[in-house]
mmCIF file of the C-alpha atoms, coordinates in Angstrom:
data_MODEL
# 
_entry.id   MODEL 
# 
loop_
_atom_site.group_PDB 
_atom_site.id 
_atom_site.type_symbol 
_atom_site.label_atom_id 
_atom_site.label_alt_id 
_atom_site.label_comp_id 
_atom_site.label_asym_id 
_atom_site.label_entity_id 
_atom_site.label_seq_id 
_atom_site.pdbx_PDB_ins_code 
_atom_site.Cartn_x 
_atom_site.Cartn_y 
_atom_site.Cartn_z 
_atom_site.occupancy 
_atom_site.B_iso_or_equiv 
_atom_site.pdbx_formal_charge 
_atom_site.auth_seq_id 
_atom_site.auth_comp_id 
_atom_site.auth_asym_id 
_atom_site.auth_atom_id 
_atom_site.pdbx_PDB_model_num 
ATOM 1   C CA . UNK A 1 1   ? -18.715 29.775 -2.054  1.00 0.00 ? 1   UNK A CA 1 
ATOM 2   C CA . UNK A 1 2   ? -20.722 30.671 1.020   1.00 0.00 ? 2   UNK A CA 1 
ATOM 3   C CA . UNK A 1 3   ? -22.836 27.072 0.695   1.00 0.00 ? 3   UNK A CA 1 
ATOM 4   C CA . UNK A 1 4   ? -19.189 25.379 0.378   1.00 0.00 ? 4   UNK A CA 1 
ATOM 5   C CA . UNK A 1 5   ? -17.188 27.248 2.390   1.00 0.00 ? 5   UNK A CA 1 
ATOM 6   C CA . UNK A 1 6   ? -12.840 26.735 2.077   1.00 0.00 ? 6   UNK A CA 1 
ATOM 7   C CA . UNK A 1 7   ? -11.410 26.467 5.270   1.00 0.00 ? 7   UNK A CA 1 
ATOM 8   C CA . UNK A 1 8   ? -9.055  28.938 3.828   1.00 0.00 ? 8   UNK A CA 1 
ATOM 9   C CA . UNK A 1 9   ? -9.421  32.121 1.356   1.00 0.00 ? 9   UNK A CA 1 
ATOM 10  C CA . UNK A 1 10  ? -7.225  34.402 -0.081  1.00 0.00 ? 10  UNK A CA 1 
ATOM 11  C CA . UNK A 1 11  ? -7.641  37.287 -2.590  1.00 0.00 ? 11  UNK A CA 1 
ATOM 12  C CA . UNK A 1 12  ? -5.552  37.460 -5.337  1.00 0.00 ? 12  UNK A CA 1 
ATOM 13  C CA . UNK A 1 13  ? -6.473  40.847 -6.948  1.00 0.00 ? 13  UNK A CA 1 
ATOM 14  C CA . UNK A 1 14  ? -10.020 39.935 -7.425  1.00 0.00 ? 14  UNK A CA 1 
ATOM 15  C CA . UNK A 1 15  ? -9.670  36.433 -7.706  1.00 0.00 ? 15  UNK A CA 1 
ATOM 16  C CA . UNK A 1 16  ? -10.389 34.344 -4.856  1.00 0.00 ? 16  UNK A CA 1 
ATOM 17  C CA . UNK A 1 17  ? -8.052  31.142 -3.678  1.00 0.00 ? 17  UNK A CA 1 
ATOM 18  C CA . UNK A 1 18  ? -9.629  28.668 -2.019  1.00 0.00 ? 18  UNK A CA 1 
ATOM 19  C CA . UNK A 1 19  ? -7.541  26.208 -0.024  1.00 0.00 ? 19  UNK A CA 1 
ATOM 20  C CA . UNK A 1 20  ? -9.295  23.193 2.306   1.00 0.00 ? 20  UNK A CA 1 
ATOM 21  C CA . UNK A 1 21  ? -6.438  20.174 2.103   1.00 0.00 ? 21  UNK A CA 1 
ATOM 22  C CA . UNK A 1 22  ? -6.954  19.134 -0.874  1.00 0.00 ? 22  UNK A CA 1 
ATOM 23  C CA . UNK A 1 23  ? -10.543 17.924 0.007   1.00 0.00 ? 23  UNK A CA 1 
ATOM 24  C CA . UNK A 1 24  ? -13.593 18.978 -2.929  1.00 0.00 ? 24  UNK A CA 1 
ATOM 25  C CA . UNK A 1 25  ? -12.664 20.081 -6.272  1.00 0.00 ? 25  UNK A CA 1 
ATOM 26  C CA . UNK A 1 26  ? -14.355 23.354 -5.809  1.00 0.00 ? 26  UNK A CA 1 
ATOM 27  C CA . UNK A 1 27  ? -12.807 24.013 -2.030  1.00 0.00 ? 27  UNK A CA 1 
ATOM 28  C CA . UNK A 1 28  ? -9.317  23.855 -3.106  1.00 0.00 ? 28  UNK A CA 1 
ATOM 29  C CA . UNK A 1 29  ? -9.537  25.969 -6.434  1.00 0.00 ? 29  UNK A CA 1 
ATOM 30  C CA . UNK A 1 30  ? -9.840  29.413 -8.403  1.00 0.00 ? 30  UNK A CA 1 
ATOM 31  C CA . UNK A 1 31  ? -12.721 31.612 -8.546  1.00 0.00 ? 31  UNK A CA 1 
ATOM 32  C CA . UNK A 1 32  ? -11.775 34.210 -10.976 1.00 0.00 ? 32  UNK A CA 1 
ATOM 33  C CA . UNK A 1 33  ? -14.618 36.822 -10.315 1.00 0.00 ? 33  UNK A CA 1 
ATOM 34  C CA . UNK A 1 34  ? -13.287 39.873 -10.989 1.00 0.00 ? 34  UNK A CA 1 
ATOM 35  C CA . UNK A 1 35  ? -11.016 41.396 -13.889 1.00 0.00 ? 35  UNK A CA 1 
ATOM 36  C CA . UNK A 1 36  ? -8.171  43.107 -11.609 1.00 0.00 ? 36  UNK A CA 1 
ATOM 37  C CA . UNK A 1 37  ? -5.556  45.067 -12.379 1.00 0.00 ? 37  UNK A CA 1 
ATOM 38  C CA . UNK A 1 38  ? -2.383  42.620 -12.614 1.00 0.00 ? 38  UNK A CA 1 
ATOM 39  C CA . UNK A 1 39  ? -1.162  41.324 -15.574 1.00 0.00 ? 39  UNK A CA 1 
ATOM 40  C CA . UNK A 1 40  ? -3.111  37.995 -16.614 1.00 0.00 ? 40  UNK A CA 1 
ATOM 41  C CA . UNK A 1 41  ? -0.026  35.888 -16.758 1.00 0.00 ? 41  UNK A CA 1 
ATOM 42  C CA . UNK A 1 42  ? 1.491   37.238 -13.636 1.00 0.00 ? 42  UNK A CA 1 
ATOM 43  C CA . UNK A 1 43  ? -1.621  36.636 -12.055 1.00 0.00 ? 43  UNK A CA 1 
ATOM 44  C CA . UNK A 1 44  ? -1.458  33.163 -12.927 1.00 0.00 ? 44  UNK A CA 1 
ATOM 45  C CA . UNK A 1 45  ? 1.937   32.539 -11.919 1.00 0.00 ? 45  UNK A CA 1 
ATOM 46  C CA . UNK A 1 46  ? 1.186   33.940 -8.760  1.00 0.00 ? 46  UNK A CA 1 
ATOM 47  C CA . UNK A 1 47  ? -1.833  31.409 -8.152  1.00 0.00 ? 47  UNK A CA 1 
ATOM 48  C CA . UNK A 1 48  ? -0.227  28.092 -9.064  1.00 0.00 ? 48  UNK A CA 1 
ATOM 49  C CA . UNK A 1 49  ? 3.119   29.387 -6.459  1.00 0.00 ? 49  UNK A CA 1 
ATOM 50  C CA . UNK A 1 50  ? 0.551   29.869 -4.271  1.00 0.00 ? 50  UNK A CA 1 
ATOM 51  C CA . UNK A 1 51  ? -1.186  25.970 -4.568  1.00 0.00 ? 51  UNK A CA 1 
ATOM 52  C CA . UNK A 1 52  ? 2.248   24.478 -4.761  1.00 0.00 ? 52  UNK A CA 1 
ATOM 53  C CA . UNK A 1 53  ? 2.958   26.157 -1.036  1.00 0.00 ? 53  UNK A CA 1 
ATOM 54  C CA . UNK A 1 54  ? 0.575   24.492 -0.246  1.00 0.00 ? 54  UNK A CA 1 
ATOM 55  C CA . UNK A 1 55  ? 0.855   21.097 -1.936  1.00 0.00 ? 55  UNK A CA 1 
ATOM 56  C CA . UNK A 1 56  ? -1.778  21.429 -4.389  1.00 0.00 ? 56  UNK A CA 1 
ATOM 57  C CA . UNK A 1 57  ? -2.588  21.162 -7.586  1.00 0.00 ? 57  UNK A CA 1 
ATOM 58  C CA . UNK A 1 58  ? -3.652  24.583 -9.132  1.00 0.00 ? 58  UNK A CA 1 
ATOM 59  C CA . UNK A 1 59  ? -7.266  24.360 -10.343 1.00 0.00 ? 59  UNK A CA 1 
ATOM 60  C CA . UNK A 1 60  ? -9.393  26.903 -11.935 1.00 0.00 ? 60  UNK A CA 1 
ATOM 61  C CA . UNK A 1 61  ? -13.467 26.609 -11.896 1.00 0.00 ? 61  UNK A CA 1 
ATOM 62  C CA . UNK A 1 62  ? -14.665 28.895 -15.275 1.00 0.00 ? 62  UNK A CA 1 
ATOM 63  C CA . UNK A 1 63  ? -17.903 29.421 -15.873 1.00 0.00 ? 63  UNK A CA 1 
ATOM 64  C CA . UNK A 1 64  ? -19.545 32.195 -18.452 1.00 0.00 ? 64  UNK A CA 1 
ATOM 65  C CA . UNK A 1 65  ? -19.168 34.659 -15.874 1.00 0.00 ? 65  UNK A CA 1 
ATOM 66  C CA . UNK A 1 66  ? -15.204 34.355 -15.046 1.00 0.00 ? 66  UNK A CA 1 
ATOM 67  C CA . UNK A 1 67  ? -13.046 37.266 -15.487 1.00 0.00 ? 67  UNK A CA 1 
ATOM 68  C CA . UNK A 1 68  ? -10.752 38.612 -17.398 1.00 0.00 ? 68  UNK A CA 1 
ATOM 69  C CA . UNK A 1 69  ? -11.896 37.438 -20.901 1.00 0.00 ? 69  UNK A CA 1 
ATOM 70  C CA . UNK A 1 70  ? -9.172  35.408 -22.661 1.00 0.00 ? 70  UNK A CA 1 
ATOM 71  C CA . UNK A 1 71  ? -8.519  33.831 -19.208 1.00 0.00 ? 71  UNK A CA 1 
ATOM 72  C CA . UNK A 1 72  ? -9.587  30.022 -20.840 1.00 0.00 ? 72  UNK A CA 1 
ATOM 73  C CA . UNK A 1 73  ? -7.325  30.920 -23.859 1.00 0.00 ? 73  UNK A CA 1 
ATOM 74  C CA . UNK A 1 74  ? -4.656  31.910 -21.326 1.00 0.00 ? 74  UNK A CA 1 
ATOM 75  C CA . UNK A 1 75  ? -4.574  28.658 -19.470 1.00 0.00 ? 75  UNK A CA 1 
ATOM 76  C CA . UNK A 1 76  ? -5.183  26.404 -22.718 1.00 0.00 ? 76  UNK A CA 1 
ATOM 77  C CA . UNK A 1 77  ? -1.879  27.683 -23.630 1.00 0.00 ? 77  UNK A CA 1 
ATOM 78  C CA . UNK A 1 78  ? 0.080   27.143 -20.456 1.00 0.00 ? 78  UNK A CA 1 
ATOM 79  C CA . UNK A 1 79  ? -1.165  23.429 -20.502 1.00 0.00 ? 79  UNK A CA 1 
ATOM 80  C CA . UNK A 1 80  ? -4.121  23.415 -18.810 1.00 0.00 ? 80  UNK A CA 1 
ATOM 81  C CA . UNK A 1 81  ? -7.202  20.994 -19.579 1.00 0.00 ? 81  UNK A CA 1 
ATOM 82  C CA . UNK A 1 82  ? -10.759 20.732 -19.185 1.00 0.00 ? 82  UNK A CA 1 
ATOM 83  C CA . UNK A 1 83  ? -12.047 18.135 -16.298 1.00 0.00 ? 83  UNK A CA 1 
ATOM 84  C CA . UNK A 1 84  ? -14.844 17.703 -14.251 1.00 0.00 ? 84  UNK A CA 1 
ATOM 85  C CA . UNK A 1 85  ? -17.656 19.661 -17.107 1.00 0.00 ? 85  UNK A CA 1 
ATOM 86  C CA . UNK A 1 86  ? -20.188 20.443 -14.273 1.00 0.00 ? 86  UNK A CA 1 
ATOM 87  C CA . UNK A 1 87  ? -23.988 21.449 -14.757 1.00 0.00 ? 87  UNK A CA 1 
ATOM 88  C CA . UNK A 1 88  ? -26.209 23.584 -12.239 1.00 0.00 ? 88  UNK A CA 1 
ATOM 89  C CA . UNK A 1 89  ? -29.551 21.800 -12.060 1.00 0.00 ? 89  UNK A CA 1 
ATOM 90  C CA . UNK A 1 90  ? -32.465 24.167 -10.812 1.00 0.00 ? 90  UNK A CA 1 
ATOM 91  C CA . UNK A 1 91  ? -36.065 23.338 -9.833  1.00 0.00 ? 91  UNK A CA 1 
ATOM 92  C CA . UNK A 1 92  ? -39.201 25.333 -8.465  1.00 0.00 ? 92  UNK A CA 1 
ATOM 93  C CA . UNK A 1 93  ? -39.764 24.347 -4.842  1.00 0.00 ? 93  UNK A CA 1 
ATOM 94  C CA . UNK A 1 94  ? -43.600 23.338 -3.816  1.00 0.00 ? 94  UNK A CA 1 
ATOM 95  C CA . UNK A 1 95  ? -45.081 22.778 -0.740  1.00 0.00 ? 95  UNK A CA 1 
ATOM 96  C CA . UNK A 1 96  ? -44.811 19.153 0.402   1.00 0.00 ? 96  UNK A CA 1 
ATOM 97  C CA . UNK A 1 97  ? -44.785 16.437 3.270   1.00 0.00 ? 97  UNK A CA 1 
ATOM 98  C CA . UNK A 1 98  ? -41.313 16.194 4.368   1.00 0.00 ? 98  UNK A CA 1 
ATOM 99  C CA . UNK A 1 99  ? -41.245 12.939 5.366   1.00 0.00 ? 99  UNK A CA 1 
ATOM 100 C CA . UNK A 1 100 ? -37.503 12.578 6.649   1.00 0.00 ? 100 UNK A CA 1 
ATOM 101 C CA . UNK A 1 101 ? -35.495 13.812 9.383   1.00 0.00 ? 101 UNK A CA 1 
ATOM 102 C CA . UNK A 1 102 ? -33.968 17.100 8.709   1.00 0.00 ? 102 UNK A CA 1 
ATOM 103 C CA . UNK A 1 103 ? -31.421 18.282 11.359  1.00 0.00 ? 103 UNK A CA 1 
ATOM 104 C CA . UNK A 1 104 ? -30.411 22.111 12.028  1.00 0.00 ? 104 UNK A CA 1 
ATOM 105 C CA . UNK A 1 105 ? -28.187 22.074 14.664  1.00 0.00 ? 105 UNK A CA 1 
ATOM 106 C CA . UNK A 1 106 ? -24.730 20.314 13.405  1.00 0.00 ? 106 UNK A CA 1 
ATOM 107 C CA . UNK A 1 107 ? -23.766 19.220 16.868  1.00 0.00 ? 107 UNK A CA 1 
ATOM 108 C CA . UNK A 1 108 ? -27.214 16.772 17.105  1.00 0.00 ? 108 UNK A CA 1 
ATOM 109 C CA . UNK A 1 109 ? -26.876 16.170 13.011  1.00 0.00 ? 109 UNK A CA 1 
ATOM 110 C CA . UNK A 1 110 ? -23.257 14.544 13.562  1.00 0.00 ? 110 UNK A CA 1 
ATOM 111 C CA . UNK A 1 111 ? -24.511 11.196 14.404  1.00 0.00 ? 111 UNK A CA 1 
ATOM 112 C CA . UNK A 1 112 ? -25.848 11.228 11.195  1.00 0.00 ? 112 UNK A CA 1 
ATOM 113 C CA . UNK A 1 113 ? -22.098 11.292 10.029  1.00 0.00 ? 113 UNK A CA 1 
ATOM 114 C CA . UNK A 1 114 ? -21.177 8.452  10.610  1.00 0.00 ? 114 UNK A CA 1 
ATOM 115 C CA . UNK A 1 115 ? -23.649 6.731  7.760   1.00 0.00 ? 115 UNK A CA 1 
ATOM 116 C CA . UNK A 1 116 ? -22.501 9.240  5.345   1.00 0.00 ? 116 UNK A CA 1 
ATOM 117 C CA . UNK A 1 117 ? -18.881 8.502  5.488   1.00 0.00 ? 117 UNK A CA 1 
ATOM 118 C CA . UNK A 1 118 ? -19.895 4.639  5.175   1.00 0.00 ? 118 UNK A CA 1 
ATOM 119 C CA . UNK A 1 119 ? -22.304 5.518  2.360   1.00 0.00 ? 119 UNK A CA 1 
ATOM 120 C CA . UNK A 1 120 ? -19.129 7.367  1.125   1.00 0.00 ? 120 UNK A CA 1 
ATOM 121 C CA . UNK A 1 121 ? -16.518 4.871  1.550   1.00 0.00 ? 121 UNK A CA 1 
ATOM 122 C CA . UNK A 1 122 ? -14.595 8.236  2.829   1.00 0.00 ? 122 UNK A CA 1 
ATOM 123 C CA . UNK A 1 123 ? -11.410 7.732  4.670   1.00 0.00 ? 123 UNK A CA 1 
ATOM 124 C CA . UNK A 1 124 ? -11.005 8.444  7.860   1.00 0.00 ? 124 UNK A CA 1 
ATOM 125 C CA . UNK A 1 125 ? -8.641  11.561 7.455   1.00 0.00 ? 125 UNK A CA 1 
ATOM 126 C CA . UNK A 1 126 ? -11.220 12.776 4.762   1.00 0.00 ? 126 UNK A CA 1 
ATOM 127 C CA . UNK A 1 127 ? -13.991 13.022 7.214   1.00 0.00 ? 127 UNK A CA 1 
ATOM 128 C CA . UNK A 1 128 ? -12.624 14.881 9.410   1.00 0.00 ? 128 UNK A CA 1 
ATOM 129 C CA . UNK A 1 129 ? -12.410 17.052 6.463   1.00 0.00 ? 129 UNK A CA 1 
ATOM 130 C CA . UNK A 1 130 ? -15.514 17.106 5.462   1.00 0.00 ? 130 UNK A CA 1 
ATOM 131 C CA . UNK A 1 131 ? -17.025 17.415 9.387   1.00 0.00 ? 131 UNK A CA 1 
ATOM 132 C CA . UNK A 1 132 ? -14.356 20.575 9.799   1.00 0.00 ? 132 UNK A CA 1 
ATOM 133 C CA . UNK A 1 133 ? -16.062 21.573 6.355   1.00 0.00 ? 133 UNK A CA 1 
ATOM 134 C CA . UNK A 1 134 ? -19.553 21.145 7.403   1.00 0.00 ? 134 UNK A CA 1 
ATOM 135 C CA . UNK A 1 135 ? -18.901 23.192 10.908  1.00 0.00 ? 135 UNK A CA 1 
ATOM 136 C CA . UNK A 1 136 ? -18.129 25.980 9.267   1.00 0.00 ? 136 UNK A CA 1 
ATOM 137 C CA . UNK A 1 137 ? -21.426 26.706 7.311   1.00 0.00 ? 137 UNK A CA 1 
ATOM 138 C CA . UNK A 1 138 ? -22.416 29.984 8.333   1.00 0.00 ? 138 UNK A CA 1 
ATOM 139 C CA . UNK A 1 139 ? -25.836 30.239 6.801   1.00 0.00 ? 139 UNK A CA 1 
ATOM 140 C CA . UNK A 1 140 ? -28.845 28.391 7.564   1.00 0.00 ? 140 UNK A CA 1 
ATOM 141 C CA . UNK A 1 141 ? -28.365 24.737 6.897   1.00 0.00 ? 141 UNK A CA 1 
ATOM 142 C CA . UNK A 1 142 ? -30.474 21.263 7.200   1.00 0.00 ? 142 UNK A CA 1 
ATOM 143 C CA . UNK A 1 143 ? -28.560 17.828 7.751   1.00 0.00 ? 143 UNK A CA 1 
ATOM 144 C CA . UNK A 1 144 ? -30.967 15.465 6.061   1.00 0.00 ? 144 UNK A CA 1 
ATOM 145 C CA . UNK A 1 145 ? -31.359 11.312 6.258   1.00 0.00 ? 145 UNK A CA 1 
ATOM 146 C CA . UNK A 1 146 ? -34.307 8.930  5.113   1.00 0.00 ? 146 UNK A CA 1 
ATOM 147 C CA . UNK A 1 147 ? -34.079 5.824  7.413   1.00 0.00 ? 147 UNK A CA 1 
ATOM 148 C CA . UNK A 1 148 ? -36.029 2.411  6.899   1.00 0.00 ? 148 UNK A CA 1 
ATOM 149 C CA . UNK A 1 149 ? -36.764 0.165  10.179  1.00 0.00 ? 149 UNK A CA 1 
ATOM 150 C CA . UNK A 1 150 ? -34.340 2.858  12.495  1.00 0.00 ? 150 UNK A CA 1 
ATOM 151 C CA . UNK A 1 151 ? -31.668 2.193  10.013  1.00 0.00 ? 151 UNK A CA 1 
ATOM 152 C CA . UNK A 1 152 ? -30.130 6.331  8.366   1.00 0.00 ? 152 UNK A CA 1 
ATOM 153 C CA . UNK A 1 153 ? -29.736 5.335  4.455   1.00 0.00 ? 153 UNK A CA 1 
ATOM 154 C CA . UNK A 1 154 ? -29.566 8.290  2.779   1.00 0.00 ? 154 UNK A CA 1 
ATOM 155 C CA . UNK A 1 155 ? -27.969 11.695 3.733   1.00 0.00 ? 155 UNK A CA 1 
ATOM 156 C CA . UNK A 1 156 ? -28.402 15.317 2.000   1.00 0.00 ? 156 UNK A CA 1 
ATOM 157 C CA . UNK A 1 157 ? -27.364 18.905 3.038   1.00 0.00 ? 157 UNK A CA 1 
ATOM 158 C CA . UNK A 1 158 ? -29.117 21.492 2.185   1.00 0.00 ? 158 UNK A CA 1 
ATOM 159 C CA . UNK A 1 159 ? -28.138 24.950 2.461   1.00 0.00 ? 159 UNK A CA 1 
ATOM 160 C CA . UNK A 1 160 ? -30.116 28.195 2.357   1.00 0.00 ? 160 UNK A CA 1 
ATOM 161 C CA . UNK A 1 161 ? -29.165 31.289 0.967   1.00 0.00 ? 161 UNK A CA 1 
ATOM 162 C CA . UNK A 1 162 ? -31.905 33.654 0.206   1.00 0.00 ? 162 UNK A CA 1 
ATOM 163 C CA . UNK A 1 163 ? -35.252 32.287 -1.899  1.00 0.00 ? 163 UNK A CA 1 
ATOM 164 C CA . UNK A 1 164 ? -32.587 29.291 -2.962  1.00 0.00 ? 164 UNK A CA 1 
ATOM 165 C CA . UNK A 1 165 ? -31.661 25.847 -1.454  1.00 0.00 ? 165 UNK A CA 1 
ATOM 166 C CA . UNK A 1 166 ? -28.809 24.732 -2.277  1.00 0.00 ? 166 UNK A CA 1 
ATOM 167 C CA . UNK A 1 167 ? -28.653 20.734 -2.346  1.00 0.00 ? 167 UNK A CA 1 
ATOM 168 C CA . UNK A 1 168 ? -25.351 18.885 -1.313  1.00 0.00 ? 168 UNK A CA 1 
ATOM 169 C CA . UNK A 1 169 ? -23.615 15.641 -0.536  1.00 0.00 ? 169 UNK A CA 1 
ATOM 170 C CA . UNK A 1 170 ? -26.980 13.459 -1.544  1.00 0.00 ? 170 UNK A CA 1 
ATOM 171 C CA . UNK A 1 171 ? -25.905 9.805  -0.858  1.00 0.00 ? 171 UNK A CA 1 
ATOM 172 C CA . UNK A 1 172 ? -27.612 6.484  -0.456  1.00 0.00 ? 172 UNK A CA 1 
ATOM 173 C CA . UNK A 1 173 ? -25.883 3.686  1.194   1.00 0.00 ? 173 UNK A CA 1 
ATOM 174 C CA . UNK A 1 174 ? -24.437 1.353  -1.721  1.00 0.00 ? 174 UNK A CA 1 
ATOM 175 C CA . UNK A 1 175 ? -26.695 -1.307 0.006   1.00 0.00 ? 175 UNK A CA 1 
ATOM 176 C CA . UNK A 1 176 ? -29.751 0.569  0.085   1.00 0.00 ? 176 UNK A CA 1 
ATOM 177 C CA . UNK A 1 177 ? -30.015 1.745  -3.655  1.00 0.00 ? 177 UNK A CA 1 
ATOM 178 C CA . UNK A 1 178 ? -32.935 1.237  -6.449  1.00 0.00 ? 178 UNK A CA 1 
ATOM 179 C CA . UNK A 1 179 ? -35.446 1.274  -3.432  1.00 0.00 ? 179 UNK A CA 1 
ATOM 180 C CA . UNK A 1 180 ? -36.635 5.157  -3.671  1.00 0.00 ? 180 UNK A CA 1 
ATOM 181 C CA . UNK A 1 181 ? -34.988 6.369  -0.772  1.00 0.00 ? 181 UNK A CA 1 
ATOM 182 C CA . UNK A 1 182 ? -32.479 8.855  -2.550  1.00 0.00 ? 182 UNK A CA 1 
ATOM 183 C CA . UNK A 1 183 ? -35.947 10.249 -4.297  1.00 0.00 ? 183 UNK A CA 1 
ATOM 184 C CA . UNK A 1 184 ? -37.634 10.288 -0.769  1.00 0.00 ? 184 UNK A CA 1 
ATOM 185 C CA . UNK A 1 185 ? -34.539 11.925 0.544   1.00 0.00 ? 185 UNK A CA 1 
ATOM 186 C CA . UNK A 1 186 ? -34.702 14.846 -2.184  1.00 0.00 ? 186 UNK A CA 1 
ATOM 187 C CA . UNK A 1 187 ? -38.433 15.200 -1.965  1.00 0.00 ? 187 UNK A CA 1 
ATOM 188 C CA . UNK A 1 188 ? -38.360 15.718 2.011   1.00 0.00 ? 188 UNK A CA 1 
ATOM 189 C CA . UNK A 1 189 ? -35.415 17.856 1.993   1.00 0.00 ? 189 UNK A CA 1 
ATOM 190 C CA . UNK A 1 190 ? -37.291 20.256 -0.963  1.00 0.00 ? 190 UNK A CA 1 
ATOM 191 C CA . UNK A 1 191 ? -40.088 20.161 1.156   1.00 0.00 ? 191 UNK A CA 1 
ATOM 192 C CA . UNK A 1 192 ? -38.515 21.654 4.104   1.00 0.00 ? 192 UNK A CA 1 
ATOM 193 C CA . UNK A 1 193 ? -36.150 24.339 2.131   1.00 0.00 ? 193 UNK A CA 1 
ATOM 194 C CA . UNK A 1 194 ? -39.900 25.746 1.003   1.00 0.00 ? 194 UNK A CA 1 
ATOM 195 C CA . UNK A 1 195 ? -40.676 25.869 4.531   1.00 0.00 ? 195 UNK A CA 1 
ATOM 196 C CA . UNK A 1 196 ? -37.604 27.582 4.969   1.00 0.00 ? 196 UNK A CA 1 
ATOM 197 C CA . UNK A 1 197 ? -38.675 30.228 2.798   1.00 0.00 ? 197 UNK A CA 1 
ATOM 198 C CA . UNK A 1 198 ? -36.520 28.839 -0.068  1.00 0.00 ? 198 UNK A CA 1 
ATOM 199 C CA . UNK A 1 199 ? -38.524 28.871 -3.413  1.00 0.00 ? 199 UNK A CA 1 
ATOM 200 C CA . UNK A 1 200 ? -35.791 27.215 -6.041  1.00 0.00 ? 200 UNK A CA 1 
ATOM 201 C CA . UNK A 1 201 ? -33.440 24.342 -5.710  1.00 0.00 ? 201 UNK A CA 1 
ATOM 202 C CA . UNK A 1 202 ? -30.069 24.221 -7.349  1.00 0.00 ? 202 UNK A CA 1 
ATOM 203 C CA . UNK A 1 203 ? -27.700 20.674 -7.415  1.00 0.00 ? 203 UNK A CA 1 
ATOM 204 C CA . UNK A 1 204 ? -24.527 20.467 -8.900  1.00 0.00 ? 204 UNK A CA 1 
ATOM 205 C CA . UNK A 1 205 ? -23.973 17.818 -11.185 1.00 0.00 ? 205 UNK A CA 1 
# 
């Protein structure tokens, strides 16, 4: 949550709501972290009023870890479903030759924006989103592109918190792809998260 920040949080008796516009599943959703004291259903009444004042869907991100048990049972029943089955990839960190720009100040990186949101195909109200998103990292963070002949064709963000990088937004330019440069991209910004002080990787799939 601190890698990803919302651009909006509220606690709901140990659960935290995350609200960002609608933009990133796991921005605009549930976090059910601790058991609480309310009663489960009221609780989750409580939630989806919440999302619907603000014109969102009411989404829920479970892992092994989310409290109170019965909590998937409870929102089977109610009608919920299963989407977007994520896995956490992790990986040892080693010391390397970066090899690509890597970018800690956001106000220089933002000229690197403009590829990503073409790589992206974003529209144009999402990226201001996403920039408003990106702005309001708090902890160390590296705005990474791999560019052939001057030309940025891949972007990454990577994100440090403690001995682990976290590894977002990886994107090669549609045109640009099956040539190594996503690879080169990931290698360079692994290489500087261990010169960071980072020693593991995670990535979101």
């Amino acid at each position: 949550m601190d890698a990803w920040p919302a651009l909006e949080t509220r606690d709901l008796d140990g659960w935290v709501l995350r609200f960002s516009e609608g933009y990133t599943r796991r921005a605009n959703s549930v976090h059910p972290l601790e058991r609480g004291r309310s009663d489960l259903l009221a609780k989750i009444e409580e939630a989806e009023r919440l999302y619907a004042e603000h014109d969102l869907p009411t989404i829920f991100k479970l892992t092994a870890e989310s409290l109170p048990p019965g909590l998937e049972h409870a929102l089977a029943e109610r009608g919920y479903r299963e989407e977007a089955r994520t896995s956490v990839r992790v990986a040892d960190l080693v010391p390397g030759r970066r090899g690509i720009a890597v970018e800690t100040d956001w106000a220089k990186a933002r000229a690197g924006s403009d590829g990503f949101h073409r790589a992206n195909g974003a529209a144009p109200g999402r990226r201001a989103l996403h920039d408003r998103t990106l702005s309001s990292i708090s902890l160390p963070t590296g705005f990474a592109l791999a560019a052939e002949d001057g030309e940025a064709l891949a972007f990454g963000l990577g994100v440090l918190q403690r001995e682990w990088l976290g590894v977002f937004d990886v994107i090669v330019d549609r045109d640009a792809r099956r040539r190594g440069h996503g690879e080169r991209l990931m290698r360079g910004l692994m290489a500087w998260g261990f010169e960071m002080g980072a020693r593991r990787a995670d990535l979101q799939v």
